[in-house]
C-alpha positions in Angstrom: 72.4 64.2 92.9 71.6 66.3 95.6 69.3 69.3 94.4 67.4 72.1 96.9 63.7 72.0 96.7 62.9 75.1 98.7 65.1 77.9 99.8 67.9 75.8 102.5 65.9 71.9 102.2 68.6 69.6 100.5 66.9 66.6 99.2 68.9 63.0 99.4 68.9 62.1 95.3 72.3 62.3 95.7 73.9 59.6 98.7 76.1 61.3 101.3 80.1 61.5 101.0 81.6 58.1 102.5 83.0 58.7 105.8 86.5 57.8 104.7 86.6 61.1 101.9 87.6 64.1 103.7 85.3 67.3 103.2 88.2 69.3 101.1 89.0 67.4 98.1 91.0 68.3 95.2 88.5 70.0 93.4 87.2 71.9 96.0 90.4 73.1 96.9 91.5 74.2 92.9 88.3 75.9 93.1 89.0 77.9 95.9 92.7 78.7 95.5 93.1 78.3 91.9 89.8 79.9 90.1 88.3 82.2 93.2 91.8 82.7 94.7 93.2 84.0 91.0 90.5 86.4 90.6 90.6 87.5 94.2 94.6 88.1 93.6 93.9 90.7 90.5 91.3 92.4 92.2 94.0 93.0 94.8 96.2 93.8 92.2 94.4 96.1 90.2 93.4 98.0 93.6 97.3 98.4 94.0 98.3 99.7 91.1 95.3 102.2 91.1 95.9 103.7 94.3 100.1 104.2 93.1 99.1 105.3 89.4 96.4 108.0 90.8 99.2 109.4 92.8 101.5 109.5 89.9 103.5 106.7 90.2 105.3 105.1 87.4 107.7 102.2 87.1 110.7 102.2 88.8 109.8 105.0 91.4 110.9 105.0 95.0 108.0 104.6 97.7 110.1 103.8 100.6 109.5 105.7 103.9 111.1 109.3 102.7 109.8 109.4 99.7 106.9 111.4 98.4 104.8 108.4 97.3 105.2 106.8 100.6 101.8 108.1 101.8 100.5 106.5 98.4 102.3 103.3 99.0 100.9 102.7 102.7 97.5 103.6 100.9 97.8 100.9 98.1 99.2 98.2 100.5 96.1 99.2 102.5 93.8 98.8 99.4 95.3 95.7 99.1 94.5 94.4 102.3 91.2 95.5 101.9 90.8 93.8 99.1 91.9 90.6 100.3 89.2 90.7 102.7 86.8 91.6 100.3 87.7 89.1 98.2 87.1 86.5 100.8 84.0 88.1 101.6 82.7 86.6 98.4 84.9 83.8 98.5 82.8 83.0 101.9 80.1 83.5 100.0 80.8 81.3 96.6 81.6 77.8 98.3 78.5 77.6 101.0 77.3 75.1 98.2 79.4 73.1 95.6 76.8 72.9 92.7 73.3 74.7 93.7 73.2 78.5 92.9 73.4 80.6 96.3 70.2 82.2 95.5 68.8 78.7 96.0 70.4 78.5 99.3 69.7 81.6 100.7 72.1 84.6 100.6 71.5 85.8 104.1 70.4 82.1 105.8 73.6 81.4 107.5 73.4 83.7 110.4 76.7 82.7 111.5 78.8 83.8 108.3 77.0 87.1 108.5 78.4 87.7 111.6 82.0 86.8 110.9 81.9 89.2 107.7 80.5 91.8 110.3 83.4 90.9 112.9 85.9 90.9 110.0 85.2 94.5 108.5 84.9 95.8 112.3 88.8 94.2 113.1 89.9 95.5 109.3 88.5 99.0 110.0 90.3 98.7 113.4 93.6 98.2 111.7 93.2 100.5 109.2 91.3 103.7 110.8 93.4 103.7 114.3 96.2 105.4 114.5 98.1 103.2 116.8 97.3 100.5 114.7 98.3 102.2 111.3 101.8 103.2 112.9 102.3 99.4 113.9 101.1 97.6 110.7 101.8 100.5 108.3 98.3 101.1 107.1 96.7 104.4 105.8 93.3 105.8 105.7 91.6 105.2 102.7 89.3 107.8 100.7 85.6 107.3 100.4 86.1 107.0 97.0 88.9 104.2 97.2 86.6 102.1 99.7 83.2 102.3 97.0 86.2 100.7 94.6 86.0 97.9 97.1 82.3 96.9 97.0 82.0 95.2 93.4 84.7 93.0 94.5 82.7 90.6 96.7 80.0 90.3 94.0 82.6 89.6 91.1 84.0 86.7 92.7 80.9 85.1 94.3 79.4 85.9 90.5 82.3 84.1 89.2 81.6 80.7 91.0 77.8 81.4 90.5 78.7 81.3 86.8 80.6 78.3 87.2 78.1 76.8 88.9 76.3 77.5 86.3 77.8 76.1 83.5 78.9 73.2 85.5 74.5 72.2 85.9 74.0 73.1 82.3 76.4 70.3 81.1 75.2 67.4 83.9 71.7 68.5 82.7 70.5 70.2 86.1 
């Protein structure tokens, strides 16, 4: 089993994959898609229907361009988008390692993720904050208080897997 001695030092317990098993297996793919991906997709969710029910919307209401909830639509499809990308902002952050805790590994070591994350909230506030942009892809400004909605969503899914990953060393005994 591989373990990590020091903060980014792997030591070779474990033997490396064999060259004939590709890098995204089965697991690692119901992982991402089906456990991160799920709780990524109601984060997004819930940030939808928050943004519509604090406007007033109720079942069955028309948001279409005309309507007075339009504005709130554009705004929830917005916080949606947003939360996708947060969402795979902790995404990014849960599968840097399969079993180790990311505390072990370093939260801010890869240099290189950092700056896509950076680059990735820079090209998201682009599309959401410029007007040219917001007329093209139907975006809306979001409140303040609508993006602070957005920051625990990172940290629940990357605390997710971390509880996973968890629970998954407690039973091998790691």
């Amino acid at each position: 089993m591989r373990t990590l001695s020091s903060p980014g030092v792997v030591s070779l317990a474990r033997p490396p994959r064999p060259r004939t098993e590709g890098v995204i297996r089965g697991p690692r793919l119901a992982r991402a898609w089906l456990f991160l991906g799920g709780i990524a997709a109601t984060l997004q969710m819930a940030g939808f229907f928050y943004v519509l029910t604090r406007a007033g919307w109720h079942l069955g209401m028309p948001v279409g361009a005309g309507s007075p909830l339009h504005h709130a639509y554009q705004q929830a499809t917005t916080m949606t988008f947003m939360g996708m990308i947060a969402g795979q902002v902790g995404t990014a952050f849960a599968v840097r390692t399969e079993r180790a805790s990311l505390l072990s590994v370093g939260v801010f070591s890869n240099r290189y993720l950092l700056a896509g994350i950076c680059a990735e909230i820079a090209v998201a506030a682009f599309f959401v904050y410029v007007p040219p942009m917001q007329s093209l892809l139907g975006t809306a400004p979001l409140p303040i208080p609508y993006l602070l909605l957005l920051v625990p969503y990172p940290f629940i899914v990357w605390g997710a897997d971390e509880l996973l990953r968890f629970v998954a060393r407690s039973v091998d005994g790691h």
